[in-house]
C-alpha positions as CSV (number, residue, x, y, z in Angstrom):
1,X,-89.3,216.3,107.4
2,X,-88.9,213.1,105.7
3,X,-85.4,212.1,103.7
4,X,-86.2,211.4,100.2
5,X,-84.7,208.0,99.7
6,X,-82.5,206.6,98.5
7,X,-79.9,208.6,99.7
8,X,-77.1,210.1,97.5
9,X,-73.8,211.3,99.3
10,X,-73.0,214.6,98.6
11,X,-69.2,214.7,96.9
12,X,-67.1,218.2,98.1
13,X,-65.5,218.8,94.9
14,X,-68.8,218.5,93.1
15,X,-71.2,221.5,92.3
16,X,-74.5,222.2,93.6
17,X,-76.3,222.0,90.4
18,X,-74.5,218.6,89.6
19,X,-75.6,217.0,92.7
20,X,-79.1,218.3,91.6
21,X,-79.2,216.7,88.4
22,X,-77.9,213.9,90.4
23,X,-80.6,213.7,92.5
24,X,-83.2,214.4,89.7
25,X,-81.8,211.4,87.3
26,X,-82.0,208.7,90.4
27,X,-85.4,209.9,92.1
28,X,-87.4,210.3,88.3
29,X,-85.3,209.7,84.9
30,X,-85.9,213.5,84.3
31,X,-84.0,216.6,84.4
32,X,-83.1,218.5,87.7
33,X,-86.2,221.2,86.8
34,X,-88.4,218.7,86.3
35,X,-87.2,217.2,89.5
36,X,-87.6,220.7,91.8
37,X,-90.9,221.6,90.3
38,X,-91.9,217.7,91.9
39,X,-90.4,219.5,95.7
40,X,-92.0,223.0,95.4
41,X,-88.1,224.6,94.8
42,X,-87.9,227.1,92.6
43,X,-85.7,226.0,90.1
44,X,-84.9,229.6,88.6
45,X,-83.9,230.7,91.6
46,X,-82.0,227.0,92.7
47,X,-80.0,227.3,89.4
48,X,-79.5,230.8,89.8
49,X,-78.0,229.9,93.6
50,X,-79.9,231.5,96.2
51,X,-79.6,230.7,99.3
52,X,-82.9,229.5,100.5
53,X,-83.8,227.4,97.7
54,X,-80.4,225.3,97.8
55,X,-80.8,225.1,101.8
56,X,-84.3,224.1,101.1
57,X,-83.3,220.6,99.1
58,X,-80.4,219.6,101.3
59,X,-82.8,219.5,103.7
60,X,-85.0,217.2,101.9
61,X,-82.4,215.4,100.7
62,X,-80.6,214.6,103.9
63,X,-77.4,216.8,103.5
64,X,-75.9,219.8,105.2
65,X,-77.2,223.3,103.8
66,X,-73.5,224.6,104.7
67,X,-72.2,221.7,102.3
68,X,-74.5,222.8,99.0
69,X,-74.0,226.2,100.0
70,X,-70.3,225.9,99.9
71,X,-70.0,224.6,96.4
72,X,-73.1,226.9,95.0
73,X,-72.9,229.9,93.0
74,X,-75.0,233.0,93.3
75,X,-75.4,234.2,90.4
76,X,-76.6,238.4,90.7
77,X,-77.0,241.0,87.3
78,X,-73.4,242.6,88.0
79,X,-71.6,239.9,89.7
80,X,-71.4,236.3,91.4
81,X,-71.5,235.3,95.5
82,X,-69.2,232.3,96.1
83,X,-68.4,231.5,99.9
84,X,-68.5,235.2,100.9
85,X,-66.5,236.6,97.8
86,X,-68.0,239.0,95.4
87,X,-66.4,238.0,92.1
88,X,-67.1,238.7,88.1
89,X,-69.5,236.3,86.8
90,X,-67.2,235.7,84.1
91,X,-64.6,234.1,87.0
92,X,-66.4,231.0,88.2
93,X,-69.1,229.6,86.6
94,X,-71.6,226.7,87.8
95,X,-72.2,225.6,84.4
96,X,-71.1,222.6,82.8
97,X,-68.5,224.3,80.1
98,X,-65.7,222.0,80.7
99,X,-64.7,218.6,81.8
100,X,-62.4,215.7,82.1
101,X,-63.4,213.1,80.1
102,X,-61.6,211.1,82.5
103,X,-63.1,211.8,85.5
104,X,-66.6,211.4,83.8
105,X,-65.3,207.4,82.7
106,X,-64.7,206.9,86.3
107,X,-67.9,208.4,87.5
108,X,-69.4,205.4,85.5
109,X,-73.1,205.8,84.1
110,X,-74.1,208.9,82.0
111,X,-76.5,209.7,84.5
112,X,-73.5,209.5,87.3
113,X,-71.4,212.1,85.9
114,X,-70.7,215.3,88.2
115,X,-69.5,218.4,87.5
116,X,-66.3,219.2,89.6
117,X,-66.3,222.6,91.4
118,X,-62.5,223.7,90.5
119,X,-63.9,222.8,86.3
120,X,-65.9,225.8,86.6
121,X,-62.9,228.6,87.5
122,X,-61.5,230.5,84.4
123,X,-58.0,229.7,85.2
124,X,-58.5,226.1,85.5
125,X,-57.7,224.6,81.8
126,X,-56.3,221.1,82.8
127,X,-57.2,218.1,85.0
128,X,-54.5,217.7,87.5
129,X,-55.2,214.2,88.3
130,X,-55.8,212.5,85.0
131,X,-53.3,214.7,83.2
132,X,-55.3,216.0,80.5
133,X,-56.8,219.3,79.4
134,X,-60.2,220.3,80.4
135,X,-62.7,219.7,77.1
136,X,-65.1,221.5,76.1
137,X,-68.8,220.9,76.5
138,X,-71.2,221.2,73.6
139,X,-72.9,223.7,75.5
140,X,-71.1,226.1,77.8
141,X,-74.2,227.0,79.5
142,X,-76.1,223.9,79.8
143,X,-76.5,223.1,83.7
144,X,-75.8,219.8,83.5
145,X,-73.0,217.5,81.9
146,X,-75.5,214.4,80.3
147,X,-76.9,217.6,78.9
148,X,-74.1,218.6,77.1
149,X,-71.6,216.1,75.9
150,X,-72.0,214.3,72.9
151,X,-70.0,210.9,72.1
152,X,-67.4,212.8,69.8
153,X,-66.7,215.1,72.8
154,X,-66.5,212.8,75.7
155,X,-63.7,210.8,73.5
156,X,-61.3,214.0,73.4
157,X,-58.0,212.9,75.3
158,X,-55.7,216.0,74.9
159,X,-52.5,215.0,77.5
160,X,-50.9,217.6,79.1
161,X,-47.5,218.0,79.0
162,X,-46.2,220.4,81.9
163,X,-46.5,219.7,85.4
164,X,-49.2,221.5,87.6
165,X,-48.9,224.8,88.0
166,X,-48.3,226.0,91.4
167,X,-51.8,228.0,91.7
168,X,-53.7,225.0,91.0
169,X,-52.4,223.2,94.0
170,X,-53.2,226.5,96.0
171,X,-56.6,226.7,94.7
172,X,-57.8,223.4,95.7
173,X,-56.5,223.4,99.4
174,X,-58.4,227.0,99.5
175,X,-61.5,225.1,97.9
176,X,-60.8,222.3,100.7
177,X,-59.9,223.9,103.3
178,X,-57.1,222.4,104.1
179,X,-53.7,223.9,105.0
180,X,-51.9,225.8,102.7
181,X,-48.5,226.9,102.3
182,X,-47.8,230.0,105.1
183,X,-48.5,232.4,102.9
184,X,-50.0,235.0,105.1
185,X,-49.9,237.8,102.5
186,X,-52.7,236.0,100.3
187,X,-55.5,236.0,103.7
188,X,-58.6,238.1,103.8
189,X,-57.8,238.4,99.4
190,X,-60.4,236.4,97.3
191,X,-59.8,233.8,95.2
192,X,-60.2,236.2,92.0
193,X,-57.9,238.7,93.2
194,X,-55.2,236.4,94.0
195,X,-55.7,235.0,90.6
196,X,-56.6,238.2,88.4
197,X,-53.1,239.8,90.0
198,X,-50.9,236.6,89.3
199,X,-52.6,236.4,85.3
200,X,-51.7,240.0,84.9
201,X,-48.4,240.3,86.6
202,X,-47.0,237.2,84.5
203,X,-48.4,237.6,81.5
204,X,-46.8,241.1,81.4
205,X,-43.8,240.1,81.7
206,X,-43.7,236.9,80.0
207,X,-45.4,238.7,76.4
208,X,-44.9,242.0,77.3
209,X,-46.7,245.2,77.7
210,X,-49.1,245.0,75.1
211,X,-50.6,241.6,75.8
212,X,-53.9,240.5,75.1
213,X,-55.2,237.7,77.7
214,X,-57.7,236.6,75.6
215,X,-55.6,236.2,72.5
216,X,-53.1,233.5,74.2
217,X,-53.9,229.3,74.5
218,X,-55.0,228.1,77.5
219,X,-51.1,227.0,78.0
220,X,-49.8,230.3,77.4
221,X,-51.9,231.4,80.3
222,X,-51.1,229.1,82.7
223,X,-47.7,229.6,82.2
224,X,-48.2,233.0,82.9
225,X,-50.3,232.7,85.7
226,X,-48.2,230.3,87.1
227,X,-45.0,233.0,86.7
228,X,-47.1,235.5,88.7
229,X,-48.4,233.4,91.2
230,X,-44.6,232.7,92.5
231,X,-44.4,236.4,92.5
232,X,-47.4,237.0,94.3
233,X,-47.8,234.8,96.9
234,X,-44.5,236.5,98.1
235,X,-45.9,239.9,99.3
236,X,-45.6,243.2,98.1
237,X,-42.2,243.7,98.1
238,X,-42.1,240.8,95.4
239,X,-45.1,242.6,93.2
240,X,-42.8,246.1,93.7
241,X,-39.8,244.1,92.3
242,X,-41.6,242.7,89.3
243,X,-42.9,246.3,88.6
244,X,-39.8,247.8,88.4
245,X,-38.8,245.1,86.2
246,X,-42.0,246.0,84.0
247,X,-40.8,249.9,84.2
248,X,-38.1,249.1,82.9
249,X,-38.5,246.7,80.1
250,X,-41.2,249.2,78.9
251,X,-40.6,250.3,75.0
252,X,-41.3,253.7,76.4
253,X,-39.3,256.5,74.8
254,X,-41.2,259.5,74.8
255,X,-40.6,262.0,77.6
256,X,-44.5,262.7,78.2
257,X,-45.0,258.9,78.3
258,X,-47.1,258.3,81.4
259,X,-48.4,254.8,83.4
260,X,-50.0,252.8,80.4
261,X,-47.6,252.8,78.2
262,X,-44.5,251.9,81.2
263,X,-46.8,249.0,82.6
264,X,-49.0,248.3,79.7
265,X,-52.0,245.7,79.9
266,X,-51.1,245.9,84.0
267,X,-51.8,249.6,84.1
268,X,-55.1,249.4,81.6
269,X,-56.2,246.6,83.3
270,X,-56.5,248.5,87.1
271,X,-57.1,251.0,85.1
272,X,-60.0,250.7,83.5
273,X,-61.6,246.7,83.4
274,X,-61.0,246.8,87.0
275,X,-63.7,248.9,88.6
276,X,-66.5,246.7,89.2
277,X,-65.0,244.1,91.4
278,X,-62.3,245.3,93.8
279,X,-58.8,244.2,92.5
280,X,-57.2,243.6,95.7
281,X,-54.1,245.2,97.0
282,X,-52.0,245.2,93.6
283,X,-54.1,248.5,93.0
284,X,-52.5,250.4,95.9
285,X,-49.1,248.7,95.1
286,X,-48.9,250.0,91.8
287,X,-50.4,253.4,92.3
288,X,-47.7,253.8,95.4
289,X,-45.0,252.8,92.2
290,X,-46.7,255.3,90.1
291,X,-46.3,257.8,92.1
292,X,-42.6,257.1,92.6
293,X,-41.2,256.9,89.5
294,X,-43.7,260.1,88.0
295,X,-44.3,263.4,88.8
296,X,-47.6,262.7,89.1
297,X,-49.0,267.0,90.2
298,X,-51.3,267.0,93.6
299,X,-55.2,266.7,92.6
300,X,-54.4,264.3,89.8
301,X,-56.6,261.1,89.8
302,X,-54.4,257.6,89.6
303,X,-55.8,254.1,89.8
304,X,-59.2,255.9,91.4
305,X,-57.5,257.9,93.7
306,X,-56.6,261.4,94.4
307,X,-53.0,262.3,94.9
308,X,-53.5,265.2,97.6
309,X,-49.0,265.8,97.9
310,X,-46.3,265.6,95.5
311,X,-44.0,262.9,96.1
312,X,-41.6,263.8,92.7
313,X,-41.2,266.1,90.4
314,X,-40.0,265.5,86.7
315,X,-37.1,267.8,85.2
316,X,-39.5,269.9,83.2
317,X,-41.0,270.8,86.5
318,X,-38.0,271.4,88.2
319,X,-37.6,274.0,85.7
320,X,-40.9,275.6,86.2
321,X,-40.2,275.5,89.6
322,X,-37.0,277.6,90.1
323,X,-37.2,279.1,86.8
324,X,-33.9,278.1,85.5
325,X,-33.9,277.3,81.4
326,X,-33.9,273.3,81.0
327,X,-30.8,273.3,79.2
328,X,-28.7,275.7,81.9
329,X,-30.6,272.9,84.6
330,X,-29.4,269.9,82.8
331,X,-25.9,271.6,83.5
332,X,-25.9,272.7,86.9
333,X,-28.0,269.3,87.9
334,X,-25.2,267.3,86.3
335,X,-22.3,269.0,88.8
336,X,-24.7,268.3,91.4
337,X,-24.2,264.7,90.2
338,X,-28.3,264.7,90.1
339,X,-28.5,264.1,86.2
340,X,-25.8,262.2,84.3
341,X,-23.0,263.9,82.9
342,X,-23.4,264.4,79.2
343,X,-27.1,264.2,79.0
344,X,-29.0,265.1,76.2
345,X,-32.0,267.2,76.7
346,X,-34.2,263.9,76.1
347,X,-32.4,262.0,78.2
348,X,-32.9,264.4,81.4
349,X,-36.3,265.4,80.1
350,X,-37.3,261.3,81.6
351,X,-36.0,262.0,85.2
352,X,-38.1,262.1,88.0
353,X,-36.4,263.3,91.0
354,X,-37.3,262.5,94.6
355,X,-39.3,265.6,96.1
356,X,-37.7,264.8,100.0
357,X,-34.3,264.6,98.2
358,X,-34.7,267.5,95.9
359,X,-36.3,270.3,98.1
360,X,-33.3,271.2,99.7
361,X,-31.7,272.3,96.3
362,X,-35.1,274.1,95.2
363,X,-34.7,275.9,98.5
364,X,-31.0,277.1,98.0
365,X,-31.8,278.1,94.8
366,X,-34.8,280.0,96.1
367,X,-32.5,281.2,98.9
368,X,-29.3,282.1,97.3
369,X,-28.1,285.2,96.3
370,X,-27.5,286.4,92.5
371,X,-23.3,286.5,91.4
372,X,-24.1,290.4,90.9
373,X,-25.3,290.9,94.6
374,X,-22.6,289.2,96.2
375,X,-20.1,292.2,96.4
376,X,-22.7,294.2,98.5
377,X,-23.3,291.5,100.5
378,X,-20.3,291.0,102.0
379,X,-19.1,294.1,101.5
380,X,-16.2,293.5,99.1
381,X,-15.4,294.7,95.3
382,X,-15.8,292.4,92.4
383,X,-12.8,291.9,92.4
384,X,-11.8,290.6,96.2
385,X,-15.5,288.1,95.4
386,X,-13.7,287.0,92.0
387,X,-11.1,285.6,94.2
388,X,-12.6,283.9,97.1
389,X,-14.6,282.2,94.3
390,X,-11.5,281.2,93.0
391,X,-10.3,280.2,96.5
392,X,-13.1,277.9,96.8
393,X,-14.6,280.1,99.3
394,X,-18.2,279.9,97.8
395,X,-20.0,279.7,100.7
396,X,-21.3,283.0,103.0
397,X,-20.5,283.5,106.1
């Protein structure tokens, strides 16, 4: 098949629909549809970034199909392909929504301006090499930069002030491919769960539990993202230290206060928004935490999974369990140096108690034998019992 010429070099960090438009302004003056029509390429289906259509002009064009594919978006009804990673739609777009008015001055020409891959990613606000927020485009979903940024727009020179967060860097060696800090913990997760986990984690904790994402600037959620990200990348011992942390920060009072309102936005978030694309492994980390710090009763969904054996059980439980009066519990738990001494009702009501640790104690209670029925079984009067009690002798022999 013959090259179209001249040639144009493909750039890595540009986008596949960029390069298109590209292509389009060099070969004719006219728009990148225009421009497939002239090629027999479906553009509908080139913009919407299947495969065979973006293999089919890199072929014509003189270019690897892995290198379009690699920077092309496939964009489905429920979700988006990029590189192998199912992902929201909402996560990465291909369309030209933001940009550095910088980088577009150095690109030269109007029709020279390309749309940078790592622009497109919802947790990208700034431009790391000029120093300068990401603008927004006239038209969020236009396909093609010349097509949507006017002369007031492309002046907008909004300097950032903090340095780079830490994710960025991490995101563009993963877009790259180049090495990475050894984080092994982060291999085999997508881009969007890495991300997602690190927004929520940090933001959590830096606004608190009732935090609304889309409420905070762009600033506010870097910052946050950046705060989870060092937590993150670390594992899941990490992630199990920030949640205690959130546990116990939570303005939680109530005794029949479950998950949402002790992790908040985190909990909802995993919860509930979470279900169409997998979250990654903070799911399992935080149901495992659930389950530790409530009595959370066998059959009981959490996080989308069954809990088939109890792991705790809370004081009111407890109760239910050996049928001993809360209050007359709260006393005999405290000598056992199980519940704090002094504790209100409330305050022992919010206990959850280990069930390896505790089933020991349910079976002696279970076990033992009444005060009135220890005369007969030893074979003593009340009054002999009264003082090996008083002895110390309370055990049987």
């Amino acid at each position: 098949m013959r090259v179209l010429r001249p040639y144009l070099p493909f750039d890595p960090e540009e986008t596949t629909l960029s390069f298109a438009n590209c292509l389009a302004l060099m070969h004719t003056g006219r728009g990148m549809r225009h421009f497939l029509r002239d090629l027999n390429i479906s553009a509908p289906s080139f913009v919407s970034g299947h495969a065979a259509e973006t293999s089919a002009l890199a072929e014509m064009v003189g270019v690897e199909p892995e290198e379009l594919l690699a920077n092309s978006v496939d964009v489905k009804q429920t979700h988006a392909s990029f590189r192998d990673q199912r992902l929201a739609r909402a996560f990465l777009s291909p369309h030209a929504a933001h940009f550095c008015p910088a980088c577009l001055a150095a690109d030269g020409a109007r029709e020279c301006w390309r749309q940078r891959l790592i622009w497109g990613f919802r947790h990208v606000h700034r431009c790391d090499r000029h120093g300068l927020w990401l603008a927004h485009s006239d038209n969020a979903s236009a396909e093609a930069l010349p097509d949507a940024v006017s002369v007031s727009t492309f002046k907008q020179r909004d300097t950032v002030e903090d340095p780079t967060p830490e994710y960025i860097g991490w995101l563009k060696c993963s877009l790259s491919n180049t090495s990475t800090p050894v984080w092994s913990w982060l291999e085999g997760q997508t881009l969007e769960q890495v991300l997602n986990a690190s927004e929520m984690l940090g933001a959590v904790l830096e606004h608190g539990h009732g935090v609304k994402i889309k409420k905070l600037a762009p600033i506010e959620v870097e910052q946050a993202t950046d705060i989870g990200f060092s937590i993150y990348r670390e594992g899941p011992e990490a992630v199990t230290e920030a949640l205690d942390t959130i546990h116990a920060t939570s303005p939680a009072s109530a005794v029949q206060a479950g998950p949402l309102a002790y992790y908040g936005a985190l909990f909802d978030w995993l919860d509930r928004r979470a279900n169409a694309i997998d979250p990654g492994p903070i799911r399992d980390i935080l149901r495992t935490h659930i389950t530790k710090h409530f009595a959370i009763e066998p059959g009981t969904n959490i996080l989308g999974e069954q809990i088939t054996a109890r792991t705790t059980y809370s004081f009111q439980a407890l109760s239910d369990t050996l049928g001993i009066h809360r209050q007359r519990l709260s006393r005999i738990l405290q000598k056992f140096g199980k519940v704090p001494m002094g504790a209100s009702d409330k305050e022992s009501g919010r206990i959850v108690f280990d069930a390896a640790e505790i089933l020991p104690l349910i079976e002696d209670f279970q076990t033992a034998i009444s005060l009135h029925d220890i005369p007969g079984h030893l074979g003593a009067s009340k009054r002999q019992v009264e003082v090996l009690y008083r002895a110390g002798h309370t055990s049987s022999p």
